[in-house]
C-alpha positions as CSV (number, residue, x, y, z in Angstrom):
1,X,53.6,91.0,203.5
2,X,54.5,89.2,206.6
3,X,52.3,89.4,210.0
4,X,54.8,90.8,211.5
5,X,55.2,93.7,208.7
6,X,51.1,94.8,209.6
7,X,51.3,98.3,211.5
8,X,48.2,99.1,212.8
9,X,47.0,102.7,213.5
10,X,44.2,103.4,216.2
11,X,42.4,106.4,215.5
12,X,40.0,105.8,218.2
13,X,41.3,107.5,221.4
14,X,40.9,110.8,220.5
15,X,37.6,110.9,221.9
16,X,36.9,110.8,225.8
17,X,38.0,107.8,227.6
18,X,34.0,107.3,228.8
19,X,33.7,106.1,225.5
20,X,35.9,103.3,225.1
21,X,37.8,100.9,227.5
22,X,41.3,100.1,226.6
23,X,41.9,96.2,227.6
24,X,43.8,93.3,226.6
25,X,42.1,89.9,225.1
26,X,41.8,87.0,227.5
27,X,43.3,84.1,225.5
28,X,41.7,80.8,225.2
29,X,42.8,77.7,226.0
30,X,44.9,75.6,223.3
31,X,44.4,77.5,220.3
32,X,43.8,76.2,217.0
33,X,43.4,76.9,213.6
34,X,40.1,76.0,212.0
35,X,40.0,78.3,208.7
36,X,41.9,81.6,207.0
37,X,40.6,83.5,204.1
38,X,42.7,84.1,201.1
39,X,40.2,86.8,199.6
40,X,40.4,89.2,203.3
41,X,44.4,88.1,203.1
42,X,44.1,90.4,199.6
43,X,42.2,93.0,201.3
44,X,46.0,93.8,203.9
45,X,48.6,92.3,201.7
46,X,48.6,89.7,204.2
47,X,50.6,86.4,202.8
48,X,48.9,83.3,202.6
49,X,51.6,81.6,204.5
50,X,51.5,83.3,207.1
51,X,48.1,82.2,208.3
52,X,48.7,78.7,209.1
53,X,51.8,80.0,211.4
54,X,51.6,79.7,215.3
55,X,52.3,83.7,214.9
56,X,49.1,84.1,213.3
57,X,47.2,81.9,215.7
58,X,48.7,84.1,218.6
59,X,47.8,87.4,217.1
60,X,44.2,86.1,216.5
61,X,44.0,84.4,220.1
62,X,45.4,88.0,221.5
63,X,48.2,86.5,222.9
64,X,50.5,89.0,220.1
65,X,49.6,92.5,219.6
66,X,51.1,94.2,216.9
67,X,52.7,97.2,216.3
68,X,50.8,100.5,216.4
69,X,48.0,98.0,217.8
70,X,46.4,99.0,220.9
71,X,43.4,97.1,222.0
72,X,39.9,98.4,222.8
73,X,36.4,97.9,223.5
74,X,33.6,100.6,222.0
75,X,30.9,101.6,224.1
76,X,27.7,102.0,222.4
77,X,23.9,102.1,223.2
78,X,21.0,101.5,221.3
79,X,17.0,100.3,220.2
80,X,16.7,96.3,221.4
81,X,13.3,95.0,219.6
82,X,12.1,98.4,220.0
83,X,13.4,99.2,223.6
84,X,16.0,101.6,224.3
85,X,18.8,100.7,226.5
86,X,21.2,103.2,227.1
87,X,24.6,100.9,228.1
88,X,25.6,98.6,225.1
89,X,28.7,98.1,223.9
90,X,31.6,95.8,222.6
91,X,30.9,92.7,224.7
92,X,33.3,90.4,223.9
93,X,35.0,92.4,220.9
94,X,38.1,93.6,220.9
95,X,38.6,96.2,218.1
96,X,43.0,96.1,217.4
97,X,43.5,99.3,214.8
98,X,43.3,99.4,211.0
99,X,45.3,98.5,207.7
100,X,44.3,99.8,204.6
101,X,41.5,101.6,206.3
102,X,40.4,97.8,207.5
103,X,39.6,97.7,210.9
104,X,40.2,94.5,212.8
105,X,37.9,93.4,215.3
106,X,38.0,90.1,217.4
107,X,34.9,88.4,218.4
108,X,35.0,86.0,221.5
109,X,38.2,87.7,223.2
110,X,36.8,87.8,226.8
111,X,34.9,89.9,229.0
112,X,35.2,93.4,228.4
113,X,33.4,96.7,231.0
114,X,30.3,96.1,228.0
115,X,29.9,92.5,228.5
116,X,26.9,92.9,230.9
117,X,26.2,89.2,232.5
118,X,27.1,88.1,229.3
119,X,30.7,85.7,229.6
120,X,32.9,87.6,226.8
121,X,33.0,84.4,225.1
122,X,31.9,83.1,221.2
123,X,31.2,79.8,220.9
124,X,32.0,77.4,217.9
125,X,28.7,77.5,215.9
126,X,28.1,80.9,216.1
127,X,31.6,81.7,215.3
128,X,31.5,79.4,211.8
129,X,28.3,81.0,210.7
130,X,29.5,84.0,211.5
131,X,32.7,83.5,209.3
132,X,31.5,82.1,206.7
133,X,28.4,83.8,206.2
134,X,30.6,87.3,206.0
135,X,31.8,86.0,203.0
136,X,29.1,84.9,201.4
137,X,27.4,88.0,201.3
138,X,30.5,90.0,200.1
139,X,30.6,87.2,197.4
140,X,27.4,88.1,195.8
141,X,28.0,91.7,195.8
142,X,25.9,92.6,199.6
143,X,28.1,95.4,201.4
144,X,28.9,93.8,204.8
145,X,32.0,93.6,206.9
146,X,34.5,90.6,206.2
147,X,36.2,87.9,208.0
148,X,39.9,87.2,207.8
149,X,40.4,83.8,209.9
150,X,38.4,81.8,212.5
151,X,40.4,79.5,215.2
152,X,38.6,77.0,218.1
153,X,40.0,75.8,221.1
154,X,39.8,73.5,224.2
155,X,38.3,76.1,226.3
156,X,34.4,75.4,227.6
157,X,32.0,77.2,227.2
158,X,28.5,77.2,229.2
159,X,24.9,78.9,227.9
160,X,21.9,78.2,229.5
161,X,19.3,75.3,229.3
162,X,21.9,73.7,226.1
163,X,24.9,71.9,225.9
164,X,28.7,72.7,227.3
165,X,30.6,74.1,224.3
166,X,34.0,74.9,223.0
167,X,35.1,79.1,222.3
168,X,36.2,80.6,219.5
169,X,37.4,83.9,217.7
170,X,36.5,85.3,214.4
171,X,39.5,87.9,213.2
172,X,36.4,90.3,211.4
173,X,37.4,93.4,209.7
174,X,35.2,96.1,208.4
175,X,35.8,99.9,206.7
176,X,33.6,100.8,210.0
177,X,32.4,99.7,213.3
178,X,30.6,102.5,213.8
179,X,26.7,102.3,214.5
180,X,23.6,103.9,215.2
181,X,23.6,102.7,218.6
182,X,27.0,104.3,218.5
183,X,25.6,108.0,218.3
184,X,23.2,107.0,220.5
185,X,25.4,106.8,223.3
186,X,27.3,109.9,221.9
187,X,24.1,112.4,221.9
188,X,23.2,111.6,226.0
189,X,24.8,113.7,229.0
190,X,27.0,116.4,228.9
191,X,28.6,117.9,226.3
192,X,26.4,115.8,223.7
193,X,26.3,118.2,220.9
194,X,30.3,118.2,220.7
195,X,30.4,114.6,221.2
196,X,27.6,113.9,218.7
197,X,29.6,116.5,216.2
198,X,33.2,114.5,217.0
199,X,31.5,111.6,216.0
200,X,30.1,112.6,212.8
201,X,33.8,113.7,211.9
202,X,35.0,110.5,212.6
203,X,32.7,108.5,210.5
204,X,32.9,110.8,207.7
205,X,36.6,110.5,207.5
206,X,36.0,106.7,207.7
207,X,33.1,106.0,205.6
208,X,32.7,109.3,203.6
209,X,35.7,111.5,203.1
210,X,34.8,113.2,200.4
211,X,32.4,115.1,202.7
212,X,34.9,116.2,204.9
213,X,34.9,119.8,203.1
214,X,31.3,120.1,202.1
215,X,28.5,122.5,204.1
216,X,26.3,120.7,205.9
217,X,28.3,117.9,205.9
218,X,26.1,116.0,208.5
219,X,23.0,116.2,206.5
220,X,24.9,114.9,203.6
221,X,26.4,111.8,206.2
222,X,23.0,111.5,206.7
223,X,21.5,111.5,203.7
224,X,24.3,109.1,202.3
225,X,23.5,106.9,204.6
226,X,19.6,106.4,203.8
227,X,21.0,105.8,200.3
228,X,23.3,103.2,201.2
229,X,21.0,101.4,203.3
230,X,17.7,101.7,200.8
231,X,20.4,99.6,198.5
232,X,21.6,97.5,201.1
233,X,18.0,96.5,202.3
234,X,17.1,96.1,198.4
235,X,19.9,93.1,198.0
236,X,18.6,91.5,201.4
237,X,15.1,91.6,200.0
238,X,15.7,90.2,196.9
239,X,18.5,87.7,198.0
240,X,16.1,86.6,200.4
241,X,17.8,87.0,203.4
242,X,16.6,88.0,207.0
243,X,19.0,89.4,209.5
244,X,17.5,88.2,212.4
245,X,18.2,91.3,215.1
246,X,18.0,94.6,213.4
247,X,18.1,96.2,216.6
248,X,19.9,99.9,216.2
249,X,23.1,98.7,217.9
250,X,23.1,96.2,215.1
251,X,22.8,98.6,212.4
252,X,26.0,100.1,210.4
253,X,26.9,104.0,209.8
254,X,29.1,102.7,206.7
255,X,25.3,101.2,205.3
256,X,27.1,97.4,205.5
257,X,25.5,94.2,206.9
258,X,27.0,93.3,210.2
259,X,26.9,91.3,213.2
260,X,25.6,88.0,212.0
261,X,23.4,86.3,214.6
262,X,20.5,84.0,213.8
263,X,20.0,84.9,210.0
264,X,19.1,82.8,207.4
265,X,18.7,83.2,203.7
266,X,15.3,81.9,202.4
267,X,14.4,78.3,202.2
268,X,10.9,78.1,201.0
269,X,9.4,81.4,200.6
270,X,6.9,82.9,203.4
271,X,7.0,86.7,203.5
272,X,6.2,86.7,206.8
273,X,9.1,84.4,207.8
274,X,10.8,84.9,211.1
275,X,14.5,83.3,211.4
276,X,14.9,84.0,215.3
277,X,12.9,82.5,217.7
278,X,13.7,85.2,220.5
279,X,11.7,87.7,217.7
280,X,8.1,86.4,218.7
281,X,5.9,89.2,217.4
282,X,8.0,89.2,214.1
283,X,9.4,93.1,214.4
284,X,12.6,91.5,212.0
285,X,10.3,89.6,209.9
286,X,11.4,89.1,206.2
287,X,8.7,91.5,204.7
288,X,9.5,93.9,207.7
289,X,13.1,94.5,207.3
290,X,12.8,97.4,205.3
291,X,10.5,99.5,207.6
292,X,12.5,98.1,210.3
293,X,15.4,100.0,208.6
294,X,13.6,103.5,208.2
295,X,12.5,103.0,211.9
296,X,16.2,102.9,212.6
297,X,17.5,105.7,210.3
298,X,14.8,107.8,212.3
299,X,16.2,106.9,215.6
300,X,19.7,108.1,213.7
301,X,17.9,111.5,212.5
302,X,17.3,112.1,216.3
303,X,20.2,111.8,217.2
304,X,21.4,114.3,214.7
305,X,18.6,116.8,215.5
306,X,20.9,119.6,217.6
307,X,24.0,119.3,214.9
308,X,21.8,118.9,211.7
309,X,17.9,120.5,210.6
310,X,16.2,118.2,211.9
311,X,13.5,118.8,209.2
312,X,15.5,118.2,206.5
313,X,16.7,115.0,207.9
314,X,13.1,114.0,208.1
315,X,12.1,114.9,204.9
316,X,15.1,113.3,202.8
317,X,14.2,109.6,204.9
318,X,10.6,109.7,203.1
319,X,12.8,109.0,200.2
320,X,14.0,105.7,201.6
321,X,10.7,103.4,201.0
322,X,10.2,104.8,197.4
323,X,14.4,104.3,196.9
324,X,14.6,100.6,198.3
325,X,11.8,99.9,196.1
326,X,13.5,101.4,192.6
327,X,16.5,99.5,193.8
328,X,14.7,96.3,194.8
329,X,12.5,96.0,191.5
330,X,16.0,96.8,189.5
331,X,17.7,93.5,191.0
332,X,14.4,91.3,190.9
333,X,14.3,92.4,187.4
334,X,17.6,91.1,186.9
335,X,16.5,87.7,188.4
336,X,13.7,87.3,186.2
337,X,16.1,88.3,182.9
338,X,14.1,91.7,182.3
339,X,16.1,94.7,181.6
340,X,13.5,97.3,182.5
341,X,15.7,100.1,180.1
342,X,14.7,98.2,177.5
343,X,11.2,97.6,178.3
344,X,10.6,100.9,180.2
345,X,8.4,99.3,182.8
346,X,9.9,98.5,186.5
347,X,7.5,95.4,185.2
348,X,6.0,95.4,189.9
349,X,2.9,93.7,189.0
350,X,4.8,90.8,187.4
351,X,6.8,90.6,190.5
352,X,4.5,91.0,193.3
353,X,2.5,88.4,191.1
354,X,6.0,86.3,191.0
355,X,6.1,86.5,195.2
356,X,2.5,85.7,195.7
357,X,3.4,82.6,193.3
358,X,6.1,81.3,195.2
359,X,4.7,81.4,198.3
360,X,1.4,79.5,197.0
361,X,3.4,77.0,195.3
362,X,5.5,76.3,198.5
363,X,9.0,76.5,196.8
364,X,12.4,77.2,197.5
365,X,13.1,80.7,197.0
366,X,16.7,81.0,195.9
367,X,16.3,78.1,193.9
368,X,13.5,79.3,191.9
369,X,15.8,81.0,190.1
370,X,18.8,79.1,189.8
371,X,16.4,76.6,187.9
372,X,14.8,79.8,186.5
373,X,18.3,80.8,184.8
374,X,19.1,76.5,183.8
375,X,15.9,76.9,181.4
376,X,16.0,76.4,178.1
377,X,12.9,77.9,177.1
378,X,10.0,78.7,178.7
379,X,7.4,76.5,177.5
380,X,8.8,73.8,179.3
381,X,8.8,74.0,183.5
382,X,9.1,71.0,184.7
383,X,12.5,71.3,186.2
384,X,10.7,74.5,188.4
385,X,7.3,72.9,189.4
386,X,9.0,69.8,190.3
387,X,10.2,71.5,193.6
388,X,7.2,73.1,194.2
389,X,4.8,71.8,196.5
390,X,1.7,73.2,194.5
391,X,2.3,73.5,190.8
392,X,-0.7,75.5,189.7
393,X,0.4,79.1,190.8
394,X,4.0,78.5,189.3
395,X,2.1,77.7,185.9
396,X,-0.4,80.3,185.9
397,X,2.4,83.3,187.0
398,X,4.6,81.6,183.9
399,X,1.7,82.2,181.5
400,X,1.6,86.0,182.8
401,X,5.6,86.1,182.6
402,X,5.5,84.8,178.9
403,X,3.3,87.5,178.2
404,X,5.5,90.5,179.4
405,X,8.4,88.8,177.5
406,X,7.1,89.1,174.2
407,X,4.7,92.0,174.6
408,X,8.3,93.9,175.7
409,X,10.6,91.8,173.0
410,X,12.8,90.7,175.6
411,X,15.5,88.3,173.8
412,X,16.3,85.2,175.1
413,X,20.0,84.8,175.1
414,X,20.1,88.4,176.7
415,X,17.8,87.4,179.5
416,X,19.8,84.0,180.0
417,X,23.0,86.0,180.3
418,X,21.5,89.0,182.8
419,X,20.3,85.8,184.9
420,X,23.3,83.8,184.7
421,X,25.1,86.8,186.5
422,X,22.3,87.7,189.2
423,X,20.8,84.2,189.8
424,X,23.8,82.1,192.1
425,X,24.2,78.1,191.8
426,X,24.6,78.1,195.7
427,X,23.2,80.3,198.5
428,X,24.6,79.4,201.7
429,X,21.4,77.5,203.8
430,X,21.2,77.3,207.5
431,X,21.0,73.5,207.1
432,X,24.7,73.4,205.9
433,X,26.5,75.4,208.1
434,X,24.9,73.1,210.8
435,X,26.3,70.4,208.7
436,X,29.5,71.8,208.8
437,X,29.2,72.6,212.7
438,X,28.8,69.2,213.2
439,X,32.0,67.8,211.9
440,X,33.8,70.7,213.1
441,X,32.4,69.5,216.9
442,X,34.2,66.3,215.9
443,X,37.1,67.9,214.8
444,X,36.9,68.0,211.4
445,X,37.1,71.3,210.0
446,X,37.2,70.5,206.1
447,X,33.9,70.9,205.6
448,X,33.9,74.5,207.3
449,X,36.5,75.1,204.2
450,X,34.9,73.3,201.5
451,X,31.5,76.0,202.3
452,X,33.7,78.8,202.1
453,X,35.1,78.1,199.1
454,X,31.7,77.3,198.1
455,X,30.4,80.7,199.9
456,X,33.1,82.9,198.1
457,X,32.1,81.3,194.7
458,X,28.5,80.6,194.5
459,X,28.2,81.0,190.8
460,X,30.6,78.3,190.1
461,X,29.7,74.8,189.6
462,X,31.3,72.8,192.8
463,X,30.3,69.3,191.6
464,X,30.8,67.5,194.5
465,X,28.6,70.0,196.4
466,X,25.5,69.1,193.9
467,X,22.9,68.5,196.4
468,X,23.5,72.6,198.2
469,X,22.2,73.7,195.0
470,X,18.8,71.8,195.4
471,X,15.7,73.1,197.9
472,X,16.4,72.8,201.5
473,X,15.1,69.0,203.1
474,X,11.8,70.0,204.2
475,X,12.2,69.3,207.9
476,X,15.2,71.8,207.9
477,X,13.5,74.5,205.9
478,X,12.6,78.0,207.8
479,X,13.7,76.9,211.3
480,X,14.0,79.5,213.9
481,X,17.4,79.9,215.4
482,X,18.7,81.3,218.8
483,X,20.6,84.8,219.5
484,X,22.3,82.5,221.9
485,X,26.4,82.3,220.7
């Protein structure tokens, strides 16, 4: 399909004009293109071709609107590290209308009524993590929103206390854009109830139409959505990766991963570890994500309390911890080879003993087992303890995982192959996007592809790529980034 072929539809405006701002993108100065993605050009028929056009650029840049489009900012509220503020919203997003129930959403298109003292702008690094990471996670089967094409410019950009940088847009698109934070806003003032009850119409048409004729339809919204995010917080856990800024505003009513701000997968394991540096009494922690999450679904429930029974609400979320858990132990069985159908045990103490091991031996947690799945038997380790720091607890947590396999019959080749689908080659390290951010400063933007390709395959071999699939370089390992972007 050509660009010019997209209609968009806007759904949005048939709630009260208090709740979004209609508004048209401030373009940046001498657009470029840095990257498009083939696998979101699937997602709208979009062809290939037409990415690398000036048309596309334009359309990206705001500069062309398409028709059916008309542009908008959502207002939203929301739970910051705990705190409510009542006046979020799309900052410097502009949402543009759907295709194929995708909803595009620039990120970086100027100041908008939400933007605060904030400049409307995304800057370069943020913009490639942002891109690249989106799909990444898609690529080993995370729920998140996706990214269709990034593009830089000439135009400056100024944050406080570091350096004078260049903006840039993401073209993100996503099933939903719709958050917590979002029915946060909708339940205050007057009229709340109908608002809050308009709401919940919308997202179930979005996210879960097959609701749309069911009693209590809002419960069930609700209790979808604790599912969704008990699995969704289950592949973060056991993919090791740390959002960063679970905040409520940053939390999605579709149950995907979105927003990507200072996240990191994993480098060498710490349960404790903290990826953003503004988080200083560790409320987004790794091991605290999925409380974190609960905490938020709560704030949801609240929310909810004069449209739904509030009890019930209340008493389906205490199935969240024990859910997360079943679906976390399922995956982490997975990565050790164990098919817990077969052996009848979710086979915890193993794996609690497995992240208590990993953490003593100092090793790289995604690449535990990558070199885990590589192994041709299990008698001989070396190719593991070699990258840990401390051998010992890697040898004595084998001698208890040798154990389980026979005691349960577990085959080999079975656990190989369960392994070889669960465990990727590469996981996409905080150290290499800044790689790639580096030469794309210079203007050099084939690395930024070469990772995404890299980031939309990660169980392929990439050969030229070889050293991404060993442990981070020490001094880069578990750094704390900025919300700054």
């Amino acid at each position: 399909m050509k660009l010019n072929e997209l209609k968009l539809e806007v759904d949005y405006f048939e709630f009260d004009k208090k709740f979004y701002q209609k508004i048209e993108a401030q373009a940046l100065n001498h657009p470029h293109l840095i990257s498009y993605s083939k696998n979101a050009c699937d997602l709208i028929g979009l062809d290939y071709e037409e990415c690398e056009s000036d048309e596309f650029i334009k359309f990206v840049n705001g500069e062309k609107v398409l028709e059916g489009s008309v542009p908008y900012s959502m207002a939203y509220a929301g739970h910051q590290f705990g705190y409510f503020v009542p006046q979020l919203g799309d900052g410097r997003a502009i949402n543009l209308g759907a295709v194929n129930n995708w909803h595009f959403q620039t990120k970086g298109s100027g100041l908008t009524r939400y933007s605060r003292q904030g400049d409307g702008r995304a800057v370069l690094r943020s913009s490639i993590r942002e891109y690249i990471m989106s799909e990444a996670m898609h690529a080993l089967g995370i729920p998140t929103t996706r990214a269709l094409a990034l593009i830089g410019s000439s135009h400056k950009v100024f944050r406080s206390y570091e350096e004078v940088e260049t903006g840039a847009v993401v073209m993100r698109m996503s099933p939903s854009w719709i958050r917590i934070g979002t029915f946060e806003f909708f339940s205050r003032g007057k009229n709340a109830k109908e608002n809050v009850s308009q709401l919940a119409d919308y997202v179930i048409k979005q996210s879960y139409p097959h609701l749309e004729n069911e009693e209590n339809k809002y419960e069930k919204m609700y209790y979808e959505l604790v599912d969704n995010t008990a699995k969704l917080l289950a592949q973060w856990q056991a993919y090791g990766f740390m959002h960063g800024v679970m905040n409520t505003d940053n939390m999605s009513m579709a149950g995907l991963t979105i927003d990507y701000g200072p996240y990191a997968f994993m480098d060498t394991f710490d349960k404790h570890n903290i990826c953003n540096h503004t988080d200083q009494e560790g409320r987004y922690s790794y091991n605290n994500q999925p409380h974190i999450a609960g905490w938020n679904l709560e704030v949801l429930a609240n929310t909810l309390k004069d449209n739904c029974d509030f009890l019930k609400l209340m008493k389906y979320l205490e199935t969240f911890i024990p859910q997360h858990i079943k679906a976390y132990l399922e995956i982490m069985n997975k990565r050790i080879g164990l098919n817990e159908n077969l052996s009848g045990d979710s086979n915890l103490d193993l794996i609690i003993e497995l992240l208590n091991a990993l953490e003593s031996a100092k090793i790289d947690y995604n690449c535990f087992f990558y070199e885990l799945t590589k192994l041709e038997n299990f008698d001989n380790i070396s190719t593991i303890t070699d990258i840990c720091v401390f051998r010992e607890p890697m040898i004595k947590w084998f001698e208890e995982y040798k154990k389980v396999i026979e005691r349960q019959n577990q085959d080999f080749k079975i656990m190989k192959e369960l392994m070889r689908k669960t465990n990727p080659k590469f996981v996409i390290k905080n150290y290499m996007l800044q790689e790639a951010i580096d030469e794309a400063k210079k203007g050099n933007f084939k690395l930024v592809n070469d990772l995404l390709n890299i980031a939309q395959n990660p169980f392929d071999e990439h050969k030229n790529f070889e050293r991404y699939s060993k442990p981070t370089p020490q001094e880069y390992a578990n750094l704390m980034l900025s919300c700054s972007s």
